[in-house]
C-alpha positions in Angstrom: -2.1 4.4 -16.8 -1.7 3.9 -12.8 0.8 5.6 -11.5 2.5 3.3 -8.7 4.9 4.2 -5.8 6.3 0.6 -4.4 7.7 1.2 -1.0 9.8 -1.8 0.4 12.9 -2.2 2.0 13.6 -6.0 1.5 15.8 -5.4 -2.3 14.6 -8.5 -3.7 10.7 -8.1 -3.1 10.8 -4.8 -4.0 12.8 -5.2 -7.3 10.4 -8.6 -7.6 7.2 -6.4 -7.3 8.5 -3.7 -9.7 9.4 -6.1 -12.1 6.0 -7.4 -12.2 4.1 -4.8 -12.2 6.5 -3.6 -15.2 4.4 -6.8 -17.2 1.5 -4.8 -17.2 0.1 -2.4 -19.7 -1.8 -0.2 -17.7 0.8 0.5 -14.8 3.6 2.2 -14.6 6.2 2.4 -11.4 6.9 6.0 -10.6 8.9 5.5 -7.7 10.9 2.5 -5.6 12.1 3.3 -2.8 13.7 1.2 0.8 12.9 3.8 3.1 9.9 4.9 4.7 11.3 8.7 5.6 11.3 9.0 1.5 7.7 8.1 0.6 6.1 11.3 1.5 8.6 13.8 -1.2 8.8 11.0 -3.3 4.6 10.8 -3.6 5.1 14.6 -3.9 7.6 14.9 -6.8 6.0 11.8 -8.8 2.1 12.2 -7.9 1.6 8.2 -8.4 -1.9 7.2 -8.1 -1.2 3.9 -5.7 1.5 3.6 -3.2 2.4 0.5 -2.4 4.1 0.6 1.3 5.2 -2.3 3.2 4.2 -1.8 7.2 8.1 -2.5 8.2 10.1 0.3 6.5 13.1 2.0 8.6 13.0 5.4 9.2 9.2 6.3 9.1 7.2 3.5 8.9 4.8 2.4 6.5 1.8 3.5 8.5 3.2 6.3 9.4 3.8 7.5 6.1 0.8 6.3 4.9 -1.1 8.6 7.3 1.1 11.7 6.2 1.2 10.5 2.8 -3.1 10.5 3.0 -3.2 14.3 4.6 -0.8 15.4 2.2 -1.5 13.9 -1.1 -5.3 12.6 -0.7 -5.4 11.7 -4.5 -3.0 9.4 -3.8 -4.6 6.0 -2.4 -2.8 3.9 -0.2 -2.1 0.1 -0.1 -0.2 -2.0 2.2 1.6 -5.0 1.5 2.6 -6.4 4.4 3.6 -10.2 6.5 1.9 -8.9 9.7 -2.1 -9.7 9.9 -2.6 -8.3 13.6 -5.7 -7.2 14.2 -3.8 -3.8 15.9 -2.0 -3.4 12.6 -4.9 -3.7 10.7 -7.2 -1.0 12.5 -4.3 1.6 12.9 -3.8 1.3 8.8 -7.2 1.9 8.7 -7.2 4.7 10.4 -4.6 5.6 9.0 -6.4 6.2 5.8 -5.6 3.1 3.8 -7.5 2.0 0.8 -6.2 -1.1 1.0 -4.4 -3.9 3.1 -2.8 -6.9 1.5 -0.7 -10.2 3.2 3.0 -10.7 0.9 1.9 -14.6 0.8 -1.2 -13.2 -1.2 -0.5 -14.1 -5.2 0.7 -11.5 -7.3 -2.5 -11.2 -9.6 -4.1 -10.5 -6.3 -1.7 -7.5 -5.4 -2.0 -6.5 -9.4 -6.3 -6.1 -9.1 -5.6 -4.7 -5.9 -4.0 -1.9 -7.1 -6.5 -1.6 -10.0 -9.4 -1.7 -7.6 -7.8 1.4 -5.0 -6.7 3.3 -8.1 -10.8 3.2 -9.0 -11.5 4.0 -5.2 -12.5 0.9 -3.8 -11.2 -0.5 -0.7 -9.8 -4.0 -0.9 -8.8 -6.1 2.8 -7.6 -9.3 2.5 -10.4 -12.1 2.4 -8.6 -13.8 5.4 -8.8 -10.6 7.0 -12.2 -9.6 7.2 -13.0 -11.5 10.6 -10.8 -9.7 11.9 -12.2 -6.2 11.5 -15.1 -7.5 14.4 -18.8 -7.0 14.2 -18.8 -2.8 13.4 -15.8 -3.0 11.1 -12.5 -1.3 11.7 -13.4 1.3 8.5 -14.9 3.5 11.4 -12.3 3.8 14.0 
């Protein structure tokens, strides 16, 4: 069983997102949350395998939290589901420590093996992104 933490402030895409991943057998949400200042003592208390943080959450935000989140629970990988496809973004969420980095127009079988595929340690960046990490790759930065 994976053990998600979904991490979105807009109520409808996060209740959307838990609802779907409530469809499948092998996941389970551990936490939902609409604040970024929550995720770390929420990862903490519930020890999910997968947290799922959009970039724009108020108090800390997603990246923030995803680089505490990565120093203090590294068993727990870390993907982003976000609208924003900078290529800033992108590198400081990989330096951040993210496993993976998803766009919200992606479908939601593609979020689903997403979160399969970081649970099992692979990193997963959006197909459309992948020009964007320039000729070294942002994985290094």
């Amino acid at each position: 069983m994976i053990r998600v933490l979904v991490a979105e402030d807009a109520r409808q895409v996060r209740e959307t997102v838990v609802a779907l991943l409530g469809l499948e057998e092998d996941i389970e949400v551990a936490a939902a949350l609409a604040s970024g200042e929550d995720v770390v003592s929420a990862a903490l208390e519930h020890r999910p395998d997968v947290a799922l943080l959009d970039i724009g959450l108020p108090g800390t935000d997603g990246i923030s939290a995803a680089a505490e989140l990565t120093r203090r629970l590294p068993a727990c990988r870390v993907l982003i589901l976000t609208g924003t496809a900078a290529p800033a973004t992108l590198a400081a969420a990989l330096r951040a420590g993210v496993s993976g980095y998803l766009l919200k127009e992606d479908p939601a079988a593609d979020v689903v093996g997403a979160i399969r595929a970081v649970a099992r340690g692979e990193r997963i960046i959006d197909p459309r992104l992948q020009g964007l990490q320039g000729p070294q790759g942002l994985q290094g930065q």
